[in-house]
C-alpha positions in Angstrom: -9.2 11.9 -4.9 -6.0 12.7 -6.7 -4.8 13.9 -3.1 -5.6 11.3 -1.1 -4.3 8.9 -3.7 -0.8 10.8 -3.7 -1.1 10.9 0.2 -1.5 7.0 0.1 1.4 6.3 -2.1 3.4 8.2 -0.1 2.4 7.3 3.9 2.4 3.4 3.1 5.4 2.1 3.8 5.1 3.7 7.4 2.9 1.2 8.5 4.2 -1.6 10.6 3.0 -6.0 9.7 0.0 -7.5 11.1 -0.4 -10.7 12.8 -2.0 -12.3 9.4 -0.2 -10.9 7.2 2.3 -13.8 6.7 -1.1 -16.7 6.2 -2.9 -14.5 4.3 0.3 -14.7 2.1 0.8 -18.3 2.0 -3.1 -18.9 1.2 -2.4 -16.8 -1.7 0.7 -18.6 -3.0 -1.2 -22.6 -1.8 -3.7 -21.2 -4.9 -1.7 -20.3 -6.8 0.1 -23.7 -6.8 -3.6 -25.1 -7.5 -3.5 -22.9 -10.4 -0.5 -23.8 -12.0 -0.7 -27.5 -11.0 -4.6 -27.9 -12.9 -2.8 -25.8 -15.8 0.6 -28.7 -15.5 2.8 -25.2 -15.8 6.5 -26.0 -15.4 7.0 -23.5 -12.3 4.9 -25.2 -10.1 7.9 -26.7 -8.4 9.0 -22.7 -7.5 5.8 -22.0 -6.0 5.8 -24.8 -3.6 9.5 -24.1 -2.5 8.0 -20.7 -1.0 5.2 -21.9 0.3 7.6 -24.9 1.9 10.2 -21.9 2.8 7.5 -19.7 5.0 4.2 -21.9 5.8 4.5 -20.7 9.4 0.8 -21.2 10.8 -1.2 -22.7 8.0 -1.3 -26.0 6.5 -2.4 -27.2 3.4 -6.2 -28.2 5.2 -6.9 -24.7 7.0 -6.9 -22.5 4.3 -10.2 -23.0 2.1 -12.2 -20.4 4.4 -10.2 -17.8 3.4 -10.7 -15.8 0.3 -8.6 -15.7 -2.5 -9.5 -13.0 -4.5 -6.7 -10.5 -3.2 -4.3 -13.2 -2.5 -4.1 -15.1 -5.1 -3.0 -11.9 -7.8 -0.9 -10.7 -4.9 1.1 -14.3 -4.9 1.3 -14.0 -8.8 2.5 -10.4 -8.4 5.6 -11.5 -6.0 5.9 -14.2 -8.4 6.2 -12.8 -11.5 8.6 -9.9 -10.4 10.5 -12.6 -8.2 10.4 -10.2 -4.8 12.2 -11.9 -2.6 13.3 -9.8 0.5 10.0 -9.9 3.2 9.7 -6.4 3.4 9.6 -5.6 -0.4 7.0 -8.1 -0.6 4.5 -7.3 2.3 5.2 -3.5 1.7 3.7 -4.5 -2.1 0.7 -6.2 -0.1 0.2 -2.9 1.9 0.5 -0.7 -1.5 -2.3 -2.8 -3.2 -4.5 -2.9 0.1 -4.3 1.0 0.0 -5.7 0.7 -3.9 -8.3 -1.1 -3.8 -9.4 1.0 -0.3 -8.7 4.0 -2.7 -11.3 2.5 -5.6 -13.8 1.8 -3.3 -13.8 5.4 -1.8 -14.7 6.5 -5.6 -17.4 4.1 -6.0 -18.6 5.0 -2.6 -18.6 9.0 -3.9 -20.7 7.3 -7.3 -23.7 5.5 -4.8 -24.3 8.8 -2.8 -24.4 10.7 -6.0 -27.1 7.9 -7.4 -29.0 8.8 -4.1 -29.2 12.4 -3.1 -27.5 13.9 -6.7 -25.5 16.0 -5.0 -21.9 16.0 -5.5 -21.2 18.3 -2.2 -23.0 15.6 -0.3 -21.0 12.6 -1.9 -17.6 14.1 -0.9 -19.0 14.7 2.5 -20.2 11.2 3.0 -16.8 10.2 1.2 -14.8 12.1 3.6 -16.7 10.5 6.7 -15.1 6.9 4.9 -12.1 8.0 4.8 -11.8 10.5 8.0 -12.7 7.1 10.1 -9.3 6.6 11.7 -9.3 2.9 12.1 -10.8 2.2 8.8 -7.9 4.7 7.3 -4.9 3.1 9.0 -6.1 -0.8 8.7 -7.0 0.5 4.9 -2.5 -0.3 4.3 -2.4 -3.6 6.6 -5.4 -5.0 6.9 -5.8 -7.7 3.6 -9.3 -9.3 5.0 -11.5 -6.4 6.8 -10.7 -3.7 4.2 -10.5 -5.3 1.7 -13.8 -7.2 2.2 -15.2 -4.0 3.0 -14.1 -2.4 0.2 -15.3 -4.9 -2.2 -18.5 -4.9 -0.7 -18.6 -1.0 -1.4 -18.5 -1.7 -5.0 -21.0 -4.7 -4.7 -23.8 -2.0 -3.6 -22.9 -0.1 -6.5 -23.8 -2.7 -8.4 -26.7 -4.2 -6.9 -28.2 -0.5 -7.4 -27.2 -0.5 -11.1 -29.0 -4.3 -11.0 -32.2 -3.1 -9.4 -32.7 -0.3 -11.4 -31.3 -1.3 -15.0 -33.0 -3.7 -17.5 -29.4 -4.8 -19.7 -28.1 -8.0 -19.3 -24.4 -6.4 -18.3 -25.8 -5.4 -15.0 -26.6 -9.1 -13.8 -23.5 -10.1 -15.0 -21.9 -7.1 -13.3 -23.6 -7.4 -9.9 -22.9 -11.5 -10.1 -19.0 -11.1 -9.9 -18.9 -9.0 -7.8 -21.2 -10.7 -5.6 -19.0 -13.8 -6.1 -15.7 -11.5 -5.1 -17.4 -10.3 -1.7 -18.5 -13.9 -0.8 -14.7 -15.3 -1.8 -13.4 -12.6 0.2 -16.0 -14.2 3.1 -19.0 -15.9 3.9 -20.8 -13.3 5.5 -21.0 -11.5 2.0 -23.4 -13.9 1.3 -25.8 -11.2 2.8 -25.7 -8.9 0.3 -27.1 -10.9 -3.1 -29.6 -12.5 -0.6 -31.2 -9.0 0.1 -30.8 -8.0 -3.3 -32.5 -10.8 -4.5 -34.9 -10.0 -1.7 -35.8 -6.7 -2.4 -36.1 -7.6 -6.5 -38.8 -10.4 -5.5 -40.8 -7.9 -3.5 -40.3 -5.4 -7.0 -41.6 -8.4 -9.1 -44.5 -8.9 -6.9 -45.6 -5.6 -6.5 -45.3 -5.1 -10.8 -47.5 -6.2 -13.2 -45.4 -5.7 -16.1 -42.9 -8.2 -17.9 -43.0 -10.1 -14.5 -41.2 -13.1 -16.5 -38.9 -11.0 -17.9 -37.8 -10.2 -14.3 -37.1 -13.6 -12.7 -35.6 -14.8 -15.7 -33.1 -11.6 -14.5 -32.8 -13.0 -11.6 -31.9 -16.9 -12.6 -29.7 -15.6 -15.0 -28.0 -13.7 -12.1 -27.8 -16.8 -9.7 -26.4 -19.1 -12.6 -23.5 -16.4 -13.3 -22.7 -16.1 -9.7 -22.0 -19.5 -9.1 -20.0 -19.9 -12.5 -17.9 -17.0 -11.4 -18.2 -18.1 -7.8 -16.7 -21.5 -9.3 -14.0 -19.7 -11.5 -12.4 -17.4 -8.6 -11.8 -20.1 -6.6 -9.4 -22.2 -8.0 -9.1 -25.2 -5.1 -12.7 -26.2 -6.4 -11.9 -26.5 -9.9 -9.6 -30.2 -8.6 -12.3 -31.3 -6.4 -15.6 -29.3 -5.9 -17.5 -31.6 -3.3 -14.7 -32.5 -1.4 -13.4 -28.8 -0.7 -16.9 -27.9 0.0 -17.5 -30.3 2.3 -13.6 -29.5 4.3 -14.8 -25.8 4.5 -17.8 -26.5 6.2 -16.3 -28.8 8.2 -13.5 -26.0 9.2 -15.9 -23.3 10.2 -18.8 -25.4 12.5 -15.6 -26.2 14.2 -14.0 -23.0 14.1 -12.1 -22.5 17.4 -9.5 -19.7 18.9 -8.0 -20.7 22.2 -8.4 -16.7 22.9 -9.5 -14.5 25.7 -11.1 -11.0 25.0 -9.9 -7.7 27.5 -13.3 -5.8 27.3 -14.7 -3.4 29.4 -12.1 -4.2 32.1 -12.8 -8.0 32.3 -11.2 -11.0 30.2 -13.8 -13.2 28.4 -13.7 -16.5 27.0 -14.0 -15.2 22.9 -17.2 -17.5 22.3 -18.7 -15.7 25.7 -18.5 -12.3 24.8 -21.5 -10.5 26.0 -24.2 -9.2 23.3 -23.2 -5.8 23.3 -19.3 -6.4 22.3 -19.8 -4.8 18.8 -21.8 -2.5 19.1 -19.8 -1.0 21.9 -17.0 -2.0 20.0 -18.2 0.7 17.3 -19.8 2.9 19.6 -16.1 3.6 21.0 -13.8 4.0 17.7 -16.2 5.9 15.8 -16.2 9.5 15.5 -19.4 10.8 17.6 -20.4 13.0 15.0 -21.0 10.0 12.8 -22.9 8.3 15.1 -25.0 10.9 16.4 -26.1 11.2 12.7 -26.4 7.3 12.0 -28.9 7.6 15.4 -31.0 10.2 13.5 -31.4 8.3 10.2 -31.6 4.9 12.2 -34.3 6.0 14.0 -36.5 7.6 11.1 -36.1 5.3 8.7 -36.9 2.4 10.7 -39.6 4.8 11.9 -40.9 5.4 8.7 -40.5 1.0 7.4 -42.7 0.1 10.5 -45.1 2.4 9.6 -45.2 1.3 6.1 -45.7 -2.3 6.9 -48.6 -1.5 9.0 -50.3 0.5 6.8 -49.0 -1.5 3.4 -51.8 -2.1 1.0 -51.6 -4.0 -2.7 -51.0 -2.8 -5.7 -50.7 1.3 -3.6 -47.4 2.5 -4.6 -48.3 5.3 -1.5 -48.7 2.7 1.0 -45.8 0.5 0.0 -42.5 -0.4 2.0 -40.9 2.4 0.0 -41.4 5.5 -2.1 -38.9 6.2 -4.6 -35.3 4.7 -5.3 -34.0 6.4 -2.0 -36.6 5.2 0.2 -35.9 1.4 -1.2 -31.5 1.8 -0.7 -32.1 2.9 3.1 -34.7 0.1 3.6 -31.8 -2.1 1.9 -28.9 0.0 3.8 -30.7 -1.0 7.2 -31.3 -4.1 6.7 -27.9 -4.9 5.8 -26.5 -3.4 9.0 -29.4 -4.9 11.7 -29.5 -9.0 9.9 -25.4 -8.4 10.4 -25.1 -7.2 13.8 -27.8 -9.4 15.1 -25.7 -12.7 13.7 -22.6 -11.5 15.2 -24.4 -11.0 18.7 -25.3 -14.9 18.3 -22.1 -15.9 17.1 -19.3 -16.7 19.3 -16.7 -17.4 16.2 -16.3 -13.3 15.0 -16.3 -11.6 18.4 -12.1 -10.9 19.2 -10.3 -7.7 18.1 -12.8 -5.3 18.0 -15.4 -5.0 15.1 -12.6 -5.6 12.7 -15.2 -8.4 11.2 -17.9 -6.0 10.8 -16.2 -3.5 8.8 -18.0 -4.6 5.5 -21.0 -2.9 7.1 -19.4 0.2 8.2 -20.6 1.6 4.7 -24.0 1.4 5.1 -23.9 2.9 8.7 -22.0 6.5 7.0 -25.2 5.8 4.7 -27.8 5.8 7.5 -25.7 9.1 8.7 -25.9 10.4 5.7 -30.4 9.9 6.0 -29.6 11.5 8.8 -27.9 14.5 7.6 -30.5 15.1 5.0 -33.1 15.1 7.5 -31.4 17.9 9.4 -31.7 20.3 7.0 -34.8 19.7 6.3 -35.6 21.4 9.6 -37.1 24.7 8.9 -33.6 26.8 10.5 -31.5 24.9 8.6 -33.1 24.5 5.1 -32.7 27.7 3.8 -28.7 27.3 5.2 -28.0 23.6 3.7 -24.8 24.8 2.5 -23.4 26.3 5.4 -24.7 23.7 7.7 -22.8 21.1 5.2 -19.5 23.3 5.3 -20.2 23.2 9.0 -19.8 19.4 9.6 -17.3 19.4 7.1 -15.1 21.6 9.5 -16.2 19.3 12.4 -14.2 16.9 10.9 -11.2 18.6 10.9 -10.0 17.4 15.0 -10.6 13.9 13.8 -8.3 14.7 10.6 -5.5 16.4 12.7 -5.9 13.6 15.5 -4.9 10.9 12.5 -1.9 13.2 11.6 -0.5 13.7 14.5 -0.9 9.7 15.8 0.2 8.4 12.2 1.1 5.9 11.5 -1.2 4.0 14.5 -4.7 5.7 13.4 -6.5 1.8 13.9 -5.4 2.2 17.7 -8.5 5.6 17.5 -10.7 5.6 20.7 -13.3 9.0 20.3 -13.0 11.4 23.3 -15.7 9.9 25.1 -12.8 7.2 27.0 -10.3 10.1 27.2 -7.4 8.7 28.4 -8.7 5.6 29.8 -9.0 3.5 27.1 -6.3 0.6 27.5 -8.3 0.1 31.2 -10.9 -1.2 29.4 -10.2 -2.4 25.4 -8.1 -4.3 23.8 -5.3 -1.4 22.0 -2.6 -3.0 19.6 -3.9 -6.7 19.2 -2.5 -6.4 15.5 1.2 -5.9 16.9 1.7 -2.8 14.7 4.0 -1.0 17.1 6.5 -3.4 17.4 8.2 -2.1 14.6 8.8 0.9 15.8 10.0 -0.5 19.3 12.5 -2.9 17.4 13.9 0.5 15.2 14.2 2.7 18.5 16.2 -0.6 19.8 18.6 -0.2 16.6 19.0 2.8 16.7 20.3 2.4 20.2 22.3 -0.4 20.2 25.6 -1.3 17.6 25.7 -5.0 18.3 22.7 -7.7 18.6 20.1 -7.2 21.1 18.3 -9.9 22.7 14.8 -9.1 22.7 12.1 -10.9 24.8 8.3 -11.0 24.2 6.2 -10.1 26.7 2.5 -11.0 24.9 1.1 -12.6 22.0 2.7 -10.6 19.4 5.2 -12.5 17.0 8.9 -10.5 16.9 9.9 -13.0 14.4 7.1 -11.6 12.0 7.7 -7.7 13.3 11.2 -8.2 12.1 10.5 -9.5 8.6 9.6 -5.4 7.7 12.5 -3.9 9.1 15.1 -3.4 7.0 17.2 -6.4 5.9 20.6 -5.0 6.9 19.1 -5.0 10.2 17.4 -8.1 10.9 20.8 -10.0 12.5 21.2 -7.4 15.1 17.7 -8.4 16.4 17.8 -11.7 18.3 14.3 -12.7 19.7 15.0 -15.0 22.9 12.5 -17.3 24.3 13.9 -16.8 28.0 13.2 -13.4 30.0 16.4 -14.0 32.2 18.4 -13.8 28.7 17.2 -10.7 27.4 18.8 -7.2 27.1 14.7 -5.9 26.3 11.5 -6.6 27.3 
């Protein structure tokens, strides 16, 4: 961990700006102008100069579907240490983006150890997080996937510390956190509803202190929407009202956007079924999901089974045995309710799986069921260490693949493409590369180039991380016939 923390600290300012870098900024600064408004602080006036100075694509009534949870401290951070120049302050947002990545990676070690006690085990299925090359390079760019992700890393954490402890600092634990990941975005809402879930099933099938319980459980649902309330600041004015604009916004949620997949464009609300789990299929390393296969397949295996032969108050016939049975079940579920939404929904299927991330997690899980239930076979049980070394050294291509292609590791495709690819996915919709294209064009030319853009990428925003004795020698011209570049 101390490594791949030092690595971090080291590799992020490589990393070139994303196309929502620069809203998910403003969102961050149009709360905290909220905040210091409903406090009357005597700034406020500051606040809404920047956010008047660089409110490029969002207005004041798009923003209350986003989360605020990482953008809000992020705008207090720039405040407060008045970073000005655009690089120094989206290079911060990439630092703290790698952080809170790096946290959840050690929470992440913390929930295998709760499940197989094995601390060999845990840095495997830690180093299957963090040797996933798109989830490693978006983990310094991407503000919304990750960092949704990661936050929902530490929400299992605590939903297994609720489930299994009786103190009163576990609900309120589990209900901030669960109020974080559904900030961060709607579709976090899934994990306190399976929590909650599962608990009612552990209530029904208990006879003891059965009050006791659900008065756990209200306690938990009254916390979450006070903290729910408390992190976001917009609701603290007018609660209905922004309620009622954010539904609004997303039931008419629209991208004008065509999808490249699988050689074809599509319309992005007419994406075909299979989009994401191609999409993952793809951009995974195979060795993780030839193991997610295995566990998928047992475990659901085993939960049918259980439901058919389920009997009251028979703790042998029940939908689990045992803590570890009951977080796959949990794991599962999570990852098939979430992938069958997004094959019905039109509004999350562009760039990839980038929206599913959150559950990438509980897939490594289900590998990881599927690991265990390797050795279990009779050849490899008495050789559980050396088959574990084993994957760990399969790993190793993937690892070298990322440092040889840094810093583009979120443009990963797994062998099974080869070369082919770009003929039929979508490669750099984040516009990550241009950076690197405007410094080979510095580094080539004295005077200002004129630079035309052949795509969707914005140049404008590419050039707000270069360096700022640069920036006037790149002139981004709306005409091809005036160019020097394409």
């Amino acid at each position: 961990f101390i490594i791949f923390l030092i690595l971090g600290s080291f590799i992020f300012k490589d990393y070139g700006i994303s196309i929502d870098e620069d809203n998910t900024r403003i969102i961050g600064f149009l709360s905290l102008e909220q905040l210091f408004k409903f406090f009357s602080l005597n700034n406020v006036s500051e606040i809404t100069q920047i956010i008047k100075e660089d409110a490029l694509a969002h207005t004041r009534d798009n923003t209350s579907t986003s989360g605020t949870v990482f953008d809000l401290p992020m705008a207090y951070l720039e405040y407060l240490f008045k970073v000005t120049d655009s690089k120094s302050y989206f290079l911060l947002r990439h630092f703290f983006t790698f952080i809170v990545f790096f946290i959840s990676t050690i929470y992440f070690y913390k929930i295998i150890v709760n499940i197989y006690n094995s601390k060999i085990t845990a840095l495997l299925g830690t180093s299957f997080l963090i040797i996933s090359p798109r989830i490693f390079g978006e983990s310094f760019f991407n503000n919304k996937d990750i960092i949704f992700m990661s936050l929902f890393i530490i929400g299992i954490y605590y939903a297994i510390k609720f489930l299994h402890s009786k103190n009163i600092l576990s609900v309120l634990n589990f209900a901030l956190i669960c109020a974080a990941v559904v900030n961060m975005r709607i579709l976090g809402i899934t994990l306190p509803f399976i929590i909650i879930f599962v608990n009612f099933i552990m209530i029904l099938r208990s006879d003891k202190e059965i009050i006791k319980k659900f008065s756990r459980l209200i306690l938990f649902l009254f916390m979450f929407s006070i903290f729910y309330f408390i992190l976001w600041p917009e609701l603290w004015i007018e609660p209905i009202g922004v309620l009622t604009k954010t539904l609004n916004l997303m039931k008419s949620h629209f991208l004008n956007l065509n999808i490249f997949y699988l050689g074809k464009y599509y319309f992005f609300s007419e994406i075909p079924w299979h989009y994401h789990l191609v999409s993952i299929f793809v951009s995974t390393p195979l060795i993780y999901t030839f193991l997610f296969l295995i566990g998928f397949f047992f475990i659901s295996r085993r939960l049918i089974i259980r439901l058919i032969n389920i009997e009251k108050n028979n703790s042998h016939k029940d939908l689990w045995r045992g803590k570890k049975e009951m977080l796959n079940f949990i794991f599962l579920i999570i990852f098939v309710s979430v992938i069958i939404v997004a094959m019905d929904s039109g509004k999350i299927s562009y760039n990839g799986w980038r929206h599913l991330y959150f559950i990438y997690p509980c897939f490594i899980l289900i590998s990881l069921e599927g690991l265990f239930l390797l050795q279990t076979i009779k050849l490899l049980k008495k050789r559980k260490n050396i088959f574990q070394y084993l994957i760990f050294l399969i790993l190793l291509p993937t690892a070298i693949w990322m440092y040889k292609n840094h810093p583009y590791q979120n443009l990963y495709f797994n062998f099974i493409l080869k070369k082919n690819y770009n003929k039929y996915f979508e490669v750099d919709y984040w516009g990550l590369t241009n950076k690197k294209a405007l410094e080979i064009i510095l580094n080539q030319n004295d005077e200002v180039a004129n630079i035309y853009m052949e795509g969707t990428s914005d140049l404008n925003l590419s050039k707000r991380i270069i360096d700022k004795k640069d920036r006037d020698k790149i002139n981004i011209v709306g005409e091809i016939n005036d160019a020097d570049y394409i």
